[in-house]
Rosetta silent file (secondary structure, phi, psi, omega in degrees, C-alpha in Angstrom):
SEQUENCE: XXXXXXXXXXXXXXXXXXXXXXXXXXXXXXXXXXXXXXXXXXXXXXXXXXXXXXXXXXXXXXXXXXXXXXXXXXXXXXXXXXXXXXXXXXXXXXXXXXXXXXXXXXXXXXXXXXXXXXXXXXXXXXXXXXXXXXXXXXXXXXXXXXXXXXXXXXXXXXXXXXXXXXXXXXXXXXXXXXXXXXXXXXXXXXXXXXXXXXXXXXXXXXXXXXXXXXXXX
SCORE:     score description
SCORE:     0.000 S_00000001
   1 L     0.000  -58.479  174.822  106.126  -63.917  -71.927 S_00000001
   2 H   -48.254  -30.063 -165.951  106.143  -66.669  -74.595 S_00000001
   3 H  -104.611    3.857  149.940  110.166  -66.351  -75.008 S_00000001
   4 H   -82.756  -88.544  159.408  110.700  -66.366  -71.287 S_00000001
   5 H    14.368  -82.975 -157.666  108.409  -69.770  -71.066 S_00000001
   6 H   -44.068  -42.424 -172.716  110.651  -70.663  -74.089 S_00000001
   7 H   -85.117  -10.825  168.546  114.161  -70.074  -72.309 S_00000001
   8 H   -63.777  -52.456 -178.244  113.010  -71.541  -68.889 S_00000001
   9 H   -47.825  -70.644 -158.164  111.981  -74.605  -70.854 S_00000001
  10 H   -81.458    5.504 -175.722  115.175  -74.738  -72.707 S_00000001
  11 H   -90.239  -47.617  175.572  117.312  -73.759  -69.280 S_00000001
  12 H   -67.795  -33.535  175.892  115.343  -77.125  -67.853 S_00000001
  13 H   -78.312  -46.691 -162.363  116.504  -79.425  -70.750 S_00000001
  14 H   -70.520    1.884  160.252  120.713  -78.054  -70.696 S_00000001
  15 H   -82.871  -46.365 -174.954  119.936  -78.570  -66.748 S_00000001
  16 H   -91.947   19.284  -81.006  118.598  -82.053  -66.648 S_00000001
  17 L  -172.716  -76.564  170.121  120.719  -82.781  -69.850 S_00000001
  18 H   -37.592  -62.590 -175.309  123.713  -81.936  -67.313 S_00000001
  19 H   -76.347  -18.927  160.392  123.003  -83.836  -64.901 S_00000001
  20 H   -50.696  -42.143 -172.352  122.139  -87.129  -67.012 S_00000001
  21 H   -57.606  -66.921 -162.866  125.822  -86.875  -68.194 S_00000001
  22 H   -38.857  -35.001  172.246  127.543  -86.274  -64.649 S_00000001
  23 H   -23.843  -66.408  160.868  125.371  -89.359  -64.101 S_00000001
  24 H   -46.784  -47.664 -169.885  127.236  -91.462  -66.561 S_00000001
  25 H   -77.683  -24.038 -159.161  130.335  -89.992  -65.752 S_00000001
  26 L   -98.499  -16.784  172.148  130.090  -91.117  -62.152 S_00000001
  27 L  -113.469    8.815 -163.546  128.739  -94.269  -62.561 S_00000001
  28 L   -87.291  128.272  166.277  130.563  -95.526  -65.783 S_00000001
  29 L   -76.958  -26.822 -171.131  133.863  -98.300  -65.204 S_00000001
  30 L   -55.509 -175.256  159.677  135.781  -96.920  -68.023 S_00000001
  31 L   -52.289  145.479  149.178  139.213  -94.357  -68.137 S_00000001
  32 H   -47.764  -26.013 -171.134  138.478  -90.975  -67.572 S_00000001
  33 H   -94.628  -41.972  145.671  139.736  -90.302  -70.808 S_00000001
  34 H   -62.660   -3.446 -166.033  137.380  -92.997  -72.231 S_00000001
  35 H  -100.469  -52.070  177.531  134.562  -91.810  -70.815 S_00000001
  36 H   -48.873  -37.465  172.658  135.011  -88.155  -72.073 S_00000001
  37 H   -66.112  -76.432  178.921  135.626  -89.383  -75.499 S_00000001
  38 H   -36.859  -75.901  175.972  132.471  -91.467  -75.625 S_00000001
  39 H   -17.305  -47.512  169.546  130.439  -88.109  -74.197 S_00000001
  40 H   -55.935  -59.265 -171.432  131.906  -86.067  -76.682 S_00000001
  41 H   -46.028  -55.835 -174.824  130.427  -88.459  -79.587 S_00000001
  42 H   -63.648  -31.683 -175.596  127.093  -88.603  -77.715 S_00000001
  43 H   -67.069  -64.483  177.662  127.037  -84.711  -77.187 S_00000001
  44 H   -24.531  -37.951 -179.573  127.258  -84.808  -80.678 S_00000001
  45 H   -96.763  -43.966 -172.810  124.643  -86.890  -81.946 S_00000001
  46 H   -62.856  -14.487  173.031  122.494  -85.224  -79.435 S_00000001
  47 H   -99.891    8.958  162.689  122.812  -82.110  -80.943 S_00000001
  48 H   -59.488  -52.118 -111.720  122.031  -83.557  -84.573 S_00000001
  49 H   -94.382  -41.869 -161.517  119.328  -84.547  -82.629 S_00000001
  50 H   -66.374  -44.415 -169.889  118.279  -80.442  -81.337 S_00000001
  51 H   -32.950  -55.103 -160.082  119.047  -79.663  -85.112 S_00000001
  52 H   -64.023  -47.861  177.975  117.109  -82.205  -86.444 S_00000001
  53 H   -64.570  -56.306  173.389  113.892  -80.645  -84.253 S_00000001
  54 H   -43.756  -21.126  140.648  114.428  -77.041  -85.259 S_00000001
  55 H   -40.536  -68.659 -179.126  114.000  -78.664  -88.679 S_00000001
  56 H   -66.906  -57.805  146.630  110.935  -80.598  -87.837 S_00000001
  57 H   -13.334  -74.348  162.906  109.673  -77.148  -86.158 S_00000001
  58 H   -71.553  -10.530 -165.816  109.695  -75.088  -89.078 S_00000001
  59 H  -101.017  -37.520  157.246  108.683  -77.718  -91.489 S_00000001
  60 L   -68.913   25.454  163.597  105.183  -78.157  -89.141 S_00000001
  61 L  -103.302  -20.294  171.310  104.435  -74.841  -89.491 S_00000001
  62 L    90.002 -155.087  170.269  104.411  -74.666  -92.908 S_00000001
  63 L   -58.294  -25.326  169.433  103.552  -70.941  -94.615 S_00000001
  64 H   -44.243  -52.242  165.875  103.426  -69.858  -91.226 S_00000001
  65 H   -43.816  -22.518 -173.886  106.619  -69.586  -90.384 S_00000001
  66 H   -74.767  -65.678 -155.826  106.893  -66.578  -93.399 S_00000001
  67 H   -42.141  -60.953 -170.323  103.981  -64.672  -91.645 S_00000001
  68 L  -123.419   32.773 -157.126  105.749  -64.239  -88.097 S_00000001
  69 H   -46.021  -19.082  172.877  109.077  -66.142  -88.073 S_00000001
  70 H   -86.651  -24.799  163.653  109.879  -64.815  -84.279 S_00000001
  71 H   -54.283  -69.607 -147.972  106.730  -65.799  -82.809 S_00000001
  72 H   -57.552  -39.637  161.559  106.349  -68.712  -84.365 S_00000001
  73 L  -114.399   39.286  165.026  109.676  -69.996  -83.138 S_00000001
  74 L   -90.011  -31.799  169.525  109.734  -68.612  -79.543 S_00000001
  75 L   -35.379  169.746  154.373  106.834  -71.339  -79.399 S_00000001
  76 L   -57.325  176.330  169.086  107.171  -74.599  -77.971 S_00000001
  77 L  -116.430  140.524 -161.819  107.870  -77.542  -80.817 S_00000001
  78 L  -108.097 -174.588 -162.031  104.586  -79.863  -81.107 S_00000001
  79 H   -82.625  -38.938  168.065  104.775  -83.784  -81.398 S_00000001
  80 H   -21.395  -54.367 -161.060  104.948  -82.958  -85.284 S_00000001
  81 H   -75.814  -68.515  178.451  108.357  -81.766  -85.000 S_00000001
  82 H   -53.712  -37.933  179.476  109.801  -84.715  -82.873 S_00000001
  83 H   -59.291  -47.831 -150.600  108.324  -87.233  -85.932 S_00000001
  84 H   -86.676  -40.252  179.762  109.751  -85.340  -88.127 S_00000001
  85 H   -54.844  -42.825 -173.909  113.222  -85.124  -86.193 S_00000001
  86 H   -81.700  -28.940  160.045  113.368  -88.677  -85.341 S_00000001
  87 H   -51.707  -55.156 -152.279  112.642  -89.845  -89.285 S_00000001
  88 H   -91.106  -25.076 -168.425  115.807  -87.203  -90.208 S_00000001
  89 H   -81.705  -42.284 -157.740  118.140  -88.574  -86.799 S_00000001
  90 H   -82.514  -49.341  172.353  117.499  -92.312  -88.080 S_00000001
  91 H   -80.322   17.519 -175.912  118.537  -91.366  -91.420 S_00000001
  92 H   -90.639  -50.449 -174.745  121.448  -89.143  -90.446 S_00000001
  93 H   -73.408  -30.991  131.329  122.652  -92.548  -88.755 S_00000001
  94 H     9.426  -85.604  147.093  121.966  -94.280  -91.708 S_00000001
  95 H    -6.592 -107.987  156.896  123.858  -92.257  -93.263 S_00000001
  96 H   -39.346  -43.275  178.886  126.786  -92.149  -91.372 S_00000001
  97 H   -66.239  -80.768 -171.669  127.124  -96.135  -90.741 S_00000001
  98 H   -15.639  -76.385 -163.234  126.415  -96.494  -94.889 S_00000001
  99 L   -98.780    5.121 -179.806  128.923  -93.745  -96.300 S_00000001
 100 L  -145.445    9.216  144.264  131.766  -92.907  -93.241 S_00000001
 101 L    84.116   -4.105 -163.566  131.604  -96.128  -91.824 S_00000001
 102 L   -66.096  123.244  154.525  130.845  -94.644  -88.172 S_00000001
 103 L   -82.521   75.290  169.109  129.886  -97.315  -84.917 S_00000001
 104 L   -91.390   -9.157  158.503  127.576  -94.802  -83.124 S_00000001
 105 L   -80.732    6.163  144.640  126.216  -98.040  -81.736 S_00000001
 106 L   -25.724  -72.365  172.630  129.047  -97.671  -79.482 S_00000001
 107 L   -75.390    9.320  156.270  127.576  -95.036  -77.637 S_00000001
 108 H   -38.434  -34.091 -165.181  124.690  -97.120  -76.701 S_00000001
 109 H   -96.001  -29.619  178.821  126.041  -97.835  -73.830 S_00000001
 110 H   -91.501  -79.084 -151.982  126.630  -93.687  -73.212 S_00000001
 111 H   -58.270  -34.166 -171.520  123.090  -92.658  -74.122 S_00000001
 112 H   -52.823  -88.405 -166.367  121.072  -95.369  -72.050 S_00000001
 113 H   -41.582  -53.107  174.759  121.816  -93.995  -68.858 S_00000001
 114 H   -42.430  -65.319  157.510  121.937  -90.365  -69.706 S_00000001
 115 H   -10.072  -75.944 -164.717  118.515  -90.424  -71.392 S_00000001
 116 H   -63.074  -36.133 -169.523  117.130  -92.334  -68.672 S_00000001
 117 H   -74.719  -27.307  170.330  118.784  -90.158  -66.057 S_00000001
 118 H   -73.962  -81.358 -158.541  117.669  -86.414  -68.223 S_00000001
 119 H   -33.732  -63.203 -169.603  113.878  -87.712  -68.737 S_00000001
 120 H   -55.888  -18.539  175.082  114.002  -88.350  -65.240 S_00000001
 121 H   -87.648  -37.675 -149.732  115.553  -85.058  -63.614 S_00000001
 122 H   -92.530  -56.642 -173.107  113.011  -83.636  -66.348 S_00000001
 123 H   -58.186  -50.513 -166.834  109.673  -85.282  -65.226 S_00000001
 124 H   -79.799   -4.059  164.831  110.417  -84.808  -61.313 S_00000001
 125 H   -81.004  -15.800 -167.635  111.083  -81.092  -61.705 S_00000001
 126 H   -90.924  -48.211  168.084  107.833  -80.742  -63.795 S_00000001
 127 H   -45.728  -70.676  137.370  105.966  -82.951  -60.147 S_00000001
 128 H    11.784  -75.853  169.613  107.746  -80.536  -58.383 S_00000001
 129 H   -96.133  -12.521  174.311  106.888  -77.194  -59.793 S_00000001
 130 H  -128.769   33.269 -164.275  103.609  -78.197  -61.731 S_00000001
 131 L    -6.568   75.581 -179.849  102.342  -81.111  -59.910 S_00000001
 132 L   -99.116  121.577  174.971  101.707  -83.259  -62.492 S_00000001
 133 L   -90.314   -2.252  153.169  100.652  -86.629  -60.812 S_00000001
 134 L   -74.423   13.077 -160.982  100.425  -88.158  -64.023 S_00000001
 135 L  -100.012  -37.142 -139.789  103.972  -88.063  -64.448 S_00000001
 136 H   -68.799  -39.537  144.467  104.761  -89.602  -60.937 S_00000001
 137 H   -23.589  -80.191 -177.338  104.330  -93.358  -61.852 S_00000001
 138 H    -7.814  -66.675 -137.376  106.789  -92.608  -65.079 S_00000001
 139 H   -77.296  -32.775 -172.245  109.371  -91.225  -62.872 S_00000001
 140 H   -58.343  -69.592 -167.001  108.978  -94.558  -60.554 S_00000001
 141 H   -34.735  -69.877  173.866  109.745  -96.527  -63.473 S_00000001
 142 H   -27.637  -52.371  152.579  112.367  -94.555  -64.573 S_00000001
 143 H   -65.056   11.590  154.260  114.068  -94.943  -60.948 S_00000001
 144 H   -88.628  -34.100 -167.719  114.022  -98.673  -61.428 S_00000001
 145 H   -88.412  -38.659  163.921  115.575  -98.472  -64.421 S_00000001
 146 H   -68.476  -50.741 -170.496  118.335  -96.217  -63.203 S_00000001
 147 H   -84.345   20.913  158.406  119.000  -97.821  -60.121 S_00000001
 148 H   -88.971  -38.373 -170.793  119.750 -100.948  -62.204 S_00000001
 149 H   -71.871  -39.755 -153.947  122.458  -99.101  -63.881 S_00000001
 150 L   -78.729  -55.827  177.771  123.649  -97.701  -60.596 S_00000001
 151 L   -69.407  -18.456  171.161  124.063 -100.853  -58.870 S_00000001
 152 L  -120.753   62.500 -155.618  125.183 -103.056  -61.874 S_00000001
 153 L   -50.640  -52.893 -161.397  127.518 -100.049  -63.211 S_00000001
 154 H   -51.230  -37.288  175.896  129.664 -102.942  -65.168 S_00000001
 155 H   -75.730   27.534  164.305  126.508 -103.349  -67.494 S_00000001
 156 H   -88.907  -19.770  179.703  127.018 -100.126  -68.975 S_00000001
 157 H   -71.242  -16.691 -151.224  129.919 -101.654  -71.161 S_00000001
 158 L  -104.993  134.799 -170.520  127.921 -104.164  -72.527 S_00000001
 159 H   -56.490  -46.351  175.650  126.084 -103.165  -75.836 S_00000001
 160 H   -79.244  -21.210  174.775  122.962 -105.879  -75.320 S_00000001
 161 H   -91.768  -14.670 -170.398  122.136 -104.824  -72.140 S_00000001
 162 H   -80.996  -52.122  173.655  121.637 -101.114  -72.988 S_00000001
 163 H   -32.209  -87.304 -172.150  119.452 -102.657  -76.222 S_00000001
 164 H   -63.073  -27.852  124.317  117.207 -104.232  -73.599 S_00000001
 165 H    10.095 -111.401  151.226  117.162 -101.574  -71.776 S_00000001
 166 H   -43.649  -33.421 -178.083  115.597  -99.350  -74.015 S_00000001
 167 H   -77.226  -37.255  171.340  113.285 -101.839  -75.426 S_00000001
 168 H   -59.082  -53.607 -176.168  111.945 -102.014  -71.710 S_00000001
 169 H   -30.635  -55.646 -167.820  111.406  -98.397  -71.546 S_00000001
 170 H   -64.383  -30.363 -167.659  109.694  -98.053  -74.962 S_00000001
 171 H   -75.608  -46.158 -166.062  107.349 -100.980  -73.565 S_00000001
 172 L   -58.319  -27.152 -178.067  106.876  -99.126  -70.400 S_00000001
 173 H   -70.993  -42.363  169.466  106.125  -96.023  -72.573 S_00000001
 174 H   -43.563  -91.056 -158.226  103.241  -98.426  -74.445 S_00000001
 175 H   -30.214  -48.116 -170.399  102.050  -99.810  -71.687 S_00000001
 176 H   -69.649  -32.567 -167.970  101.928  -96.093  -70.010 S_00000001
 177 H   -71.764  -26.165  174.293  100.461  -94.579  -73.662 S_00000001
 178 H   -77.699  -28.014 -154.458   97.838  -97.112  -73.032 S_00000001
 179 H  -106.596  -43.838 -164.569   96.889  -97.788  -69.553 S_00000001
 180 L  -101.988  -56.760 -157.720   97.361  -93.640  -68.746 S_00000001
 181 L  -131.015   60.500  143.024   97.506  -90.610  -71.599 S_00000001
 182 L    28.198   44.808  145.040   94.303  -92.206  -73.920 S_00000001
 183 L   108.293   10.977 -179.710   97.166  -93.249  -76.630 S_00000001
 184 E  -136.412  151.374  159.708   99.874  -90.688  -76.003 S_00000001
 185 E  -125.109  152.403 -167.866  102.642  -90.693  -73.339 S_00000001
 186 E   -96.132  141.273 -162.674  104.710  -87.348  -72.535 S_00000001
 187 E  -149.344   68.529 -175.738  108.097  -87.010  -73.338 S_00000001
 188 L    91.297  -18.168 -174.681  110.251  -83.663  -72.678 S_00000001
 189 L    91.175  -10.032  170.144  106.291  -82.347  -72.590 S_00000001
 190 E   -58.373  129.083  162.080  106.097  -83.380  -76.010 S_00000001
 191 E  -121.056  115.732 -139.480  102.997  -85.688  -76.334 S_00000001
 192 E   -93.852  128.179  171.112  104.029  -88.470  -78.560 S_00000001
 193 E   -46.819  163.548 -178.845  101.394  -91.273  -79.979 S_00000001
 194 H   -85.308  -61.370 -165.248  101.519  -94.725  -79.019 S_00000001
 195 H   -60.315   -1.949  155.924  102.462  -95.602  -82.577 S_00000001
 196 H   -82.145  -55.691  165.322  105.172  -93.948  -82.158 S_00000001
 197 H   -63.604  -10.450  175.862  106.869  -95.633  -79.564 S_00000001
 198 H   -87.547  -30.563 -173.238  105.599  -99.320  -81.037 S_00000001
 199 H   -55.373  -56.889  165.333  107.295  -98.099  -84.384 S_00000001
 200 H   -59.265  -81.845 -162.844  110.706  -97.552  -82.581 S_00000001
 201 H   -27.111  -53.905 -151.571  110.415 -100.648  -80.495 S_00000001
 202 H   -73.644  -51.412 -167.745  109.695 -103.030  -83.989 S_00000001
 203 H   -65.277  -65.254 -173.559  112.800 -101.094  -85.493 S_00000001
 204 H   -27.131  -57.833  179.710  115.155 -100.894  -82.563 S_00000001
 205 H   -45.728  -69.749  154.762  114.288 -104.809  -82.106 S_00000001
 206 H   -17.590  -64.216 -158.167  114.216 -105.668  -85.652 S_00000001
 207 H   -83.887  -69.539  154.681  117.636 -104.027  -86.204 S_00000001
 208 H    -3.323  -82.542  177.682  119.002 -105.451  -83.198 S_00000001
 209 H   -45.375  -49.687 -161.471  117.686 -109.439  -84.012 S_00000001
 210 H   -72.965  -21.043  172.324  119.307 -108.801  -87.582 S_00000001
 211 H   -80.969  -27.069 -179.223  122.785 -107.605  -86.233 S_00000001
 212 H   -80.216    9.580 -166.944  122.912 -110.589  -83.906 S_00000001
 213 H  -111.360   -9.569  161.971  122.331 -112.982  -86.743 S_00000001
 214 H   -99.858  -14.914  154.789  125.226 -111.483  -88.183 S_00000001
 215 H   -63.464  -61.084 -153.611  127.689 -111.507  -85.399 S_00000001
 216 H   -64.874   -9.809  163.267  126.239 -115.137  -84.978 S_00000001
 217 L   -64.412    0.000    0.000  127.508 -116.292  -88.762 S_00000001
């Protein structure tokens, strides 16, 4: 039962996953040929990014993980896991810019809309088969935020608007962790602290403000 649960769950992210990209691909100005390349890179990082949790998975379980290692990871992944994932993703990037020199803020421009466009396939299938009305606000937002993209397509090239972007989300995810889910807002079903999302906002921002003061020299 648990490892059916487990593969519906993971059949619902590689569905709404799907459908973020085609998103991107369909609303996106570039070549065809640019736009696949940029996809590839982001498929890429995103699957650092699945790594990175199956990391953060076993490392919250601890000694558990000896006792039962097939149980324990036919489970779900707790909020633990994503902390731990998103600490090892930021320094992966780190990483990469530091010692290979890599522009994955490139793909900035790739991941806004898909993100916004998965979470959003992913919350209205969960209203949909588990009517969760606490979701159904989110998902409003979320269609504001998309149908910005959709109608001003051309701002997908530009690097600053996808920045502000996100930092609008993460506030709507405060403002939702606050106003809604007593200090946590859901993510993916993960349910992530509000200090988690202010922590990314002050970096994302932070890092941001400090790159433009370095273009601007």
């Amino acid at each position: 039962m648990v490892f059916t649960t487990a593969l519906e769950t993971v059949g619902l992210y590689i569905a709404s996953y799907s459908i973020g990209c085609l998103f991107y691909y369909v609303i996106a100005t570039e070549k065809g040929k640019r736009k696949r390349q940029l996809l590839d890179g982001f498929l890429s990082l995103t699957l650092n990014f699945v790594i990175f949790i199956w990391i953060g998975k076993i490392a919250s379980q601890g000694l558990r993980i000896f006792h039962d290692p097939l149980a324990t990871l036919a489970y779900p992944s707790n909020a633990l896991a994503v902390y731990i994932a998103t600490g090892l993703f930021i320094s992966h990037l780190i990483y990469r810019r530091m010692h290979k020199q890599t522009r994955d803020e490139i793909l900035i421009p790739v991941a806004i809309p898909v993100v916004f466009a998965t979470i959003f396939i992913y919350e209205s299938i969960q209203i949909l088969l588990y009517s969760d009305k606490t979701s159904l606000m989110f998902v409003v937002f979320l269609m504001v935020l998309l149908l910005i993209q959709l109608f001003r397509p051309e701002h997908l090239q530009d690097l600053n608007t996808g920045i502000y972007l996100f930092l609008i989300f993460l506030l709507g995810c405060i403002v939702f962790a606050i106003t809604v889910g007593n200090g946590y807002a859901t993510l993916f079903n993960y349910r992530l602290h509000l200090l988690y999302y202010i922590s990314l906002f002050i970096l994302i921002f932070s890092s941001f403000m400090y790159m433009k003061r370095r273009l601007n020299k």
